[in-house]
C-alpha positions in Angstrom: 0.0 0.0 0.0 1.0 3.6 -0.6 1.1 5.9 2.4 -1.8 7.7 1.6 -3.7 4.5 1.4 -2.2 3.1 4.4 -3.5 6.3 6.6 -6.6 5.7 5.6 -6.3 2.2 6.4 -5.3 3.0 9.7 -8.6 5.4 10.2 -10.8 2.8 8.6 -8.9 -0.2 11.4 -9.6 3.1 14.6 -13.6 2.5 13.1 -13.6 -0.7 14.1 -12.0 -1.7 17.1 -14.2 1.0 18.5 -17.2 -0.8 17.4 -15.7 -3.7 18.6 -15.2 -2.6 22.1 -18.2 -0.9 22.2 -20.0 -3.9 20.9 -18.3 -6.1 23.5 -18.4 -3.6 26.4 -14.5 -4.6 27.3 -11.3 -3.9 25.6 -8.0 -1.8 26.2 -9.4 1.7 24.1 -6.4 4.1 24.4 -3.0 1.4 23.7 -5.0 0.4 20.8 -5.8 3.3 19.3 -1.9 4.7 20.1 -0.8 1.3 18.0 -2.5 1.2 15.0 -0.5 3.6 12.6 2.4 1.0 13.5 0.6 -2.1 13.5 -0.6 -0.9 9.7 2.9 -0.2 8.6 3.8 -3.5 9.2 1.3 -5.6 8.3 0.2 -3.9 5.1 3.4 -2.7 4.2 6.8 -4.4 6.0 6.3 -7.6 7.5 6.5 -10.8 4.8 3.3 -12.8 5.6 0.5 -14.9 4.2 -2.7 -15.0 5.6 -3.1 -18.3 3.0 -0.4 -19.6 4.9 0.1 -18.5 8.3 2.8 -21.0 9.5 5.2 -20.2 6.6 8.5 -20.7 7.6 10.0 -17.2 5.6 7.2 -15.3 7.4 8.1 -12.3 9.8 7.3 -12.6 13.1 5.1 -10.2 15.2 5.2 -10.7 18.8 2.6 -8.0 20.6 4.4 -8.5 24.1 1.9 -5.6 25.1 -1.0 -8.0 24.7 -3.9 -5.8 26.3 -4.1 -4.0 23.3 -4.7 -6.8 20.7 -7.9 -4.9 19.5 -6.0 -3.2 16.8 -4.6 -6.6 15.7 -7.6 -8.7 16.1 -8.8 -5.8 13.3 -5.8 -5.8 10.8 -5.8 -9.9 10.8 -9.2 -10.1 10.3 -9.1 -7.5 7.6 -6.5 -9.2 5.8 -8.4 -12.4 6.0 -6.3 -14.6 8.8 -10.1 -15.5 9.6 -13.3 -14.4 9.1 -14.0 -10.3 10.0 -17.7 -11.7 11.1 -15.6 -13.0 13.8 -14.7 -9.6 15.4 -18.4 -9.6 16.7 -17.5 -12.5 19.4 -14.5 -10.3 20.8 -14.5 -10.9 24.8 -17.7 -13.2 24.4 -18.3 -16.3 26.3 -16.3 -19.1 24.2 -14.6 -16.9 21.7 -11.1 -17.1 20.6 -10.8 -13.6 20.5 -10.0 -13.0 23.9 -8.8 -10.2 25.4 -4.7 -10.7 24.7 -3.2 -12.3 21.4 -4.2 -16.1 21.7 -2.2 -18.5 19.3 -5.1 -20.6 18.8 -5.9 -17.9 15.9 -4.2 -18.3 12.6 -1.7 -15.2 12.6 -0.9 -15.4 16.2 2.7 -16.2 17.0 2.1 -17.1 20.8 0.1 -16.0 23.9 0.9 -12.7 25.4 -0.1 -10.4 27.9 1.7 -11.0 31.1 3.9 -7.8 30.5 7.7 -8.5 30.3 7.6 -11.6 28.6 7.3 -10.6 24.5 10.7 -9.3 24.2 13.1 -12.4 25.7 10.6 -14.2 23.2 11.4 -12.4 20.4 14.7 -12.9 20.9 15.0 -16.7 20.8 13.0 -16.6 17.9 15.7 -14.0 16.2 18.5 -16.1 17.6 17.0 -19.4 15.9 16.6 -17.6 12.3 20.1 -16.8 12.8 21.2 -20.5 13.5 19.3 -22.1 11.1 20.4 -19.6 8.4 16.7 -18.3 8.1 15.8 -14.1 6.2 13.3 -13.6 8.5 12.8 -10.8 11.3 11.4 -10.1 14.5 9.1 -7.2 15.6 8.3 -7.0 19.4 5.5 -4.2 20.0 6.2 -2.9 23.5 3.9 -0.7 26.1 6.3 1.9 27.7 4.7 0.9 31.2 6.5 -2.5 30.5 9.5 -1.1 30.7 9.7 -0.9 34.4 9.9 -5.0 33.9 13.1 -6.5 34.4 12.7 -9.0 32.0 12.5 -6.6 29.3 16.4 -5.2 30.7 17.1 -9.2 30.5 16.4 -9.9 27.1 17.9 -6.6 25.7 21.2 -7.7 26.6 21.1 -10.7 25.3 19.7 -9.3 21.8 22.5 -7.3 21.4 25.0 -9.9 22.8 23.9 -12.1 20.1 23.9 -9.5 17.5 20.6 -9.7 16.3 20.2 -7.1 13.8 17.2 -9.0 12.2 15.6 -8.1 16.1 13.4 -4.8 15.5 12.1 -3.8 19.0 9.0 -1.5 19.2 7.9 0.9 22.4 4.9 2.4 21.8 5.8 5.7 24.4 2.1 7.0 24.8 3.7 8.0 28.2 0.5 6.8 29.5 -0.3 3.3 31.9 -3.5 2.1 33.4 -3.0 4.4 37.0 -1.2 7.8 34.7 1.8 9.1 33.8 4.6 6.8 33.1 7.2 9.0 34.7 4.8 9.4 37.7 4.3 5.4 38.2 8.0 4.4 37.8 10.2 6.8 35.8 11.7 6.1 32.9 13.8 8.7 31.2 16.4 8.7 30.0 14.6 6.1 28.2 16.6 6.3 24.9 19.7 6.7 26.4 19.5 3.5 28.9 18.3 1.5 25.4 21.5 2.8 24.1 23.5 1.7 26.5 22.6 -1.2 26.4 23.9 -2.2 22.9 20.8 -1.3 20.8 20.9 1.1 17.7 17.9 3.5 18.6 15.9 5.2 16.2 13.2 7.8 18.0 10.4 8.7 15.6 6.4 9.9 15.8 5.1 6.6 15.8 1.6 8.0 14.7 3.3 9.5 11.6 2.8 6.6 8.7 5.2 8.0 6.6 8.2 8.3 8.8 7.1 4.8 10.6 7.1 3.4 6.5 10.9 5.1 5.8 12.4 3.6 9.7 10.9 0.0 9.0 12.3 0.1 5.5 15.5 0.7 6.4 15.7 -1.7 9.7 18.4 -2.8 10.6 19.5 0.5 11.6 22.8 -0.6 12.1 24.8 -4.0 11.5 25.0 -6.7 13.7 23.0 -4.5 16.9 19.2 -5.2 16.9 17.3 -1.9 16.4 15.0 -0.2 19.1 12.2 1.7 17.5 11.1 4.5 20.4 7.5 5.1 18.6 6.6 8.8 20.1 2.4 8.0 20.3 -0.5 9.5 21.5 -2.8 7.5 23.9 -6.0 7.6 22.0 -4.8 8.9 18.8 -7.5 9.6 16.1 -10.5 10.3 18.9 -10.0 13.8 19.8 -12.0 13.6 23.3 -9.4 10.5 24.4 -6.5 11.3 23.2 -3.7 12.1 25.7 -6.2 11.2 28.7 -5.5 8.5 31.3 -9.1 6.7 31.8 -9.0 5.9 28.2 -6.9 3.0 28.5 -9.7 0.3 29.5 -12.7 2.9 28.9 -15.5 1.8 26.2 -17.2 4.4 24.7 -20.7 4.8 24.9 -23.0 5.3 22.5 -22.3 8.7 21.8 -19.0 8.8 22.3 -19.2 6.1 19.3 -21.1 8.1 17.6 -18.5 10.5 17.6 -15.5 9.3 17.4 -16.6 7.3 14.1 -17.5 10.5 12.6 -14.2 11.9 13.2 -12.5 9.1 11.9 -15.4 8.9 8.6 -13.9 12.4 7.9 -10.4 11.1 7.7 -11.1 8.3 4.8 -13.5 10.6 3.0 -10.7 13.2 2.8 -8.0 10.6 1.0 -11.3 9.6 -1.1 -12.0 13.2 -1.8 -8.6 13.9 -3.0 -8.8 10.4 -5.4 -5.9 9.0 -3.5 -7.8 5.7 -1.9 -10.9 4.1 -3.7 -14.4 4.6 -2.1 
């Protein structure tokens, strides 16, 4: 997809996981919302899969180690056609497999997540064996920045860059917001960056709600040879709904009907605009 088509892909994906956790009355809102310009650079853009073949050995990988906010996800896999988008009406239902955290029973799914901490040492065996078995392809890992105040995550970073896996892409999604505030008023973080730095990763710090730039990083990951690359994705909690974005109760909030009302309007206006200016089809 071209950029233009891919923002309004990402607008059309906001649409509905809103519906979807309005529809369910349950879901992770804000983190899902902050992820989807990234999660629709990679899937429609970077990442070699085949929803035909989900198991192909060549596939990426996508490992969302912050697995409250699978909504987004659940969205783009269904869209592509990993399974059937009539499914998205079970999310968080009795029996469904579309629970509330990525659940490999789902075609698409590389493994369970959601225990925060975990994704990233994952990821990394998973680099390490492509690696050892001679194998092209690459590992994304979609961090929260509240997960960073896991030591696991500090674990598994060393040994990505111990290893040398440049074919390791690392992903925080720094909305700076976590379920009780502020990041830096919870457990502080910064020098965020610097500390990734330090400890052997090459960082790239971008708006990670900006489709083109997120297109140009991914493109040209690894960022350096033989270090794995840390993508610090600068989001907004709540991005494309004006009345949640940068506030705190959005993170597990569901929007009534009003609020859904609105919010799909906003994000209506969005698609129509690309449509308008003949650069995505009706």
């Amino acid at each position: 997809m071209e950029t233009a088509a891919l923002k309004a892909k990402a607008a059309q994906i906001r649409m509905d996981l809103l519906r979807m956790i309005h529809g369910a009355k349950a879901g992770h809102t804000g983190g899902s919302l902050s992820n989807t310009d990234i999660l629709t650079a990679l899937y429609y853009r970077i990442m070699k899969i085949d929803p035909q073949r989900p198991k192909w050995e060549e596939r990426d990988r996508f490992i969302a180690s912050k697995g409250h906010s699978v909504e987004s996800l659940w969205c783009i896999l269904a869209d592509l056609g990993f399974f059937p988008k009539e499914e998205l009406k079970t999310f968080s239902q009795f029996g469904t497999r579309l629970i509330g955290h990525p659940n490999n029973k789902v075609p698409g799914i590389e493994m369970n997540t959601g225990a925060l901490g975990h994704g990233l040492a994952i990821s990394v065996g998973m680099a390490l064996a492509a690696k050892r078995e001679g194998k092209s392809y690459r590992v994304f890992c979609l961090m929260g920045d509240g997960e960073q105040a896991e030591g696991s995550v500090w674990e598994a970073a060393m040994a990505g860059a111990h290893y040398k896996l440049d074919n390791l892409i690392g992903i925080i999604d720094r909305n700076r917001l976590q379920i009780s505030g502020s990041t830096e008023d919870v457990m502080g973080l910064e020098p965020l960056e610097e500390k990734w730095s330090a400890f052997g990763w090459q960082v790239v710090s971008i708006d990670g709600n900006d489709i083109d730039e997120l297109v140009k990083t991914f493109e040209a990951v690894p960022a350096a040879v033989g270090k794995p690359t840390l993508v610090m994705a600068n989001t907004v909690k709540g991005k494309g709904v004006s009345f949640a974005e940068n506030v705190a109760k959005w993170h597990h909030h569901v929007p009534s009907d009003e609020q859904l009302e609105l919010a799909l309007g906003e994000l209506s206006a969005v698609v129509e605009r690309y449509q308008q200016k003949g650069q995505v089809r009706p």
